[in-house]
C-alpha positions as CSV (number, residue, x, y, z in Angstrom):
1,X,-10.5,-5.9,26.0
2,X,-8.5,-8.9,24.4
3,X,-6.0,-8.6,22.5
4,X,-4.4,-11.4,20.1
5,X,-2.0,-11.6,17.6
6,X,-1.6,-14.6,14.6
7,X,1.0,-15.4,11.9
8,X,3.9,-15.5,12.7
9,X,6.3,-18.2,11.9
10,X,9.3,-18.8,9.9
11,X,10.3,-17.5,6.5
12,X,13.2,-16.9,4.5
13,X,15.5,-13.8,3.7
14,X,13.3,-11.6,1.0
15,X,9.8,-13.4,2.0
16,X,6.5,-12.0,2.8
17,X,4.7,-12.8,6.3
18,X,1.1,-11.3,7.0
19,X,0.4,-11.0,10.7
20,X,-2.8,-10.5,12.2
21,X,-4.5,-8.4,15.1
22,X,-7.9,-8.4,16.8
23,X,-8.9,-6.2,19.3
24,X,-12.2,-7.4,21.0
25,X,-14.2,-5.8,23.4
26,X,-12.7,-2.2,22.8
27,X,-15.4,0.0,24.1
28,X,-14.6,3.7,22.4
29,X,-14.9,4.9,18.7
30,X,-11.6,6.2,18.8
31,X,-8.0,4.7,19.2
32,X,-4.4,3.7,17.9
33,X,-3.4,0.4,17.0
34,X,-0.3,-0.5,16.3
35,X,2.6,-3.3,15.6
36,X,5.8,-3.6,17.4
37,X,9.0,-6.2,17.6
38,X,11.1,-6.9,20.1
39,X,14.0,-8.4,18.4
40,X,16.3,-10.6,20.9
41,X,18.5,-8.7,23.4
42,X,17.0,-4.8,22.3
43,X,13.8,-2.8,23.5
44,X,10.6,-3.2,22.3
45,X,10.2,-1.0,19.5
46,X,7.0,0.6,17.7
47,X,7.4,-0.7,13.5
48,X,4.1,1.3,12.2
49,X,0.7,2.3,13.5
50,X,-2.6,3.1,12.6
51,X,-5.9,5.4,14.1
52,X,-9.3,5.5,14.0
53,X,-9.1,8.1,10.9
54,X,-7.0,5.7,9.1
55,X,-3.6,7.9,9.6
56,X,-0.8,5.8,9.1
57,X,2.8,5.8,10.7
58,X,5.8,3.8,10.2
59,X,9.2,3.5,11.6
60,X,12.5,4.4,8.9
61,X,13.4,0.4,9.5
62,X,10.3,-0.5,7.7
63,X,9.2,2.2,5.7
64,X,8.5,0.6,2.3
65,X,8.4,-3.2,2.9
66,X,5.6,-3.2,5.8
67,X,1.8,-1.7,5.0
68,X,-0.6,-1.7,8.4
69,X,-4.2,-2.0,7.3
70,X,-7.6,-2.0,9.2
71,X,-11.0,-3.6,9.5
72,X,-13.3,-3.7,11.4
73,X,-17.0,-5.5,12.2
74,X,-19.7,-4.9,14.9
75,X,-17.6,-5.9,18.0
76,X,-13.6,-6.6,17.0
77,X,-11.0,-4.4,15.8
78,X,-8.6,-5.8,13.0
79,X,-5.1,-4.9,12.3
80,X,-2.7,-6.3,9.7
81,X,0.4,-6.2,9.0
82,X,1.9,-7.3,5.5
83,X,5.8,-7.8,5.8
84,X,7.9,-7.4,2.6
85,X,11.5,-8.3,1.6
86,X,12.1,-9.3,5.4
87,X,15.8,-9.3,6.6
88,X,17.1,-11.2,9.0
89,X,16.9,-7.7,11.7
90,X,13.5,-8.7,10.8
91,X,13.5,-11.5,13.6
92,X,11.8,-10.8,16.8
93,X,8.7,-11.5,18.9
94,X,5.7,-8.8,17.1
95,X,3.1,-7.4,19.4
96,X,-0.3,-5.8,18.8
97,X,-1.3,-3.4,21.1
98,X,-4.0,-0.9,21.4
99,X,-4.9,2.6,22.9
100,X,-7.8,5.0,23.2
101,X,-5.5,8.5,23.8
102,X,-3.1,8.6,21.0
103,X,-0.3,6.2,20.0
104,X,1.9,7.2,22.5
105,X,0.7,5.4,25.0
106,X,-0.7,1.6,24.9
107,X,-3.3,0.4,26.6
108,X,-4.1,-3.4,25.9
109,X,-1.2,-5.5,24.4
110,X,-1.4,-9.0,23.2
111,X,0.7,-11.7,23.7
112,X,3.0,-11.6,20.5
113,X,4.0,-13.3,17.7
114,X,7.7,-14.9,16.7
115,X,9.2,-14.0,13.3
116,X,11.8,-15.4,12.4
117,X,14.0,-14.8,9.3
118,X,16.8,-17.0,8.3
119,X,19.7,-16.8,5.3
């Protein structure tokens, strides 16, 4: 399973980014995919997630401003992310990851993404 994450970059205060996730090679009809930041110096934290029924999740810090959507084709798994009215605690590296038991617990992760959001 491969994991990769696109579209990050920089923007200002109040922008829009659109990140991007594919999962390929995932072997199961079921799972959790979902986006999380690491902004510098604190944990890696879980923004907003989404399963295989469509059942959405996000965290209070982004409730409102982020939307996770889904797609999918014959062998890859897609996960977006549109970012609203980012902040500058909006900066941080954003990870995909994905996982067949819940979203509790990850099972592929990609490599990330940097946001960054300046004044």
């Amino acid at each position: 399973v491969t994991v990769a994450e696109s579209g990050g970059g920089s923007v200002q205060a109040g922008g829009s980014l659109r990140l991007s996730c594919t999962a390929s090679g995932w072997p199961y009809s079921s799972y959790c995919m979902a986006w999380f930041r690491q902004a510098p110096g604190k944990e890696r934290a879980m923004l907003a997630s989404i399963d295989s029924d469509g059942v959405n999740m996000y965290a209070d810090s982004v409730k409102g401003r982020f939307t996770i959507s889904q797609g999918n084709d014959d062998k890859v798994l897609y996960v977006y992310l549109q970012m609203n009215k980012l902040t500058i605690e909006d900066t941080g590296t954003y990870y995909c990851a994905i996982g067949r038991w819940g979203c509790g617990a990850m099972d592929y992760w990609g490599k990330g993404t940097q946001v960054t959001v300046s004044s």
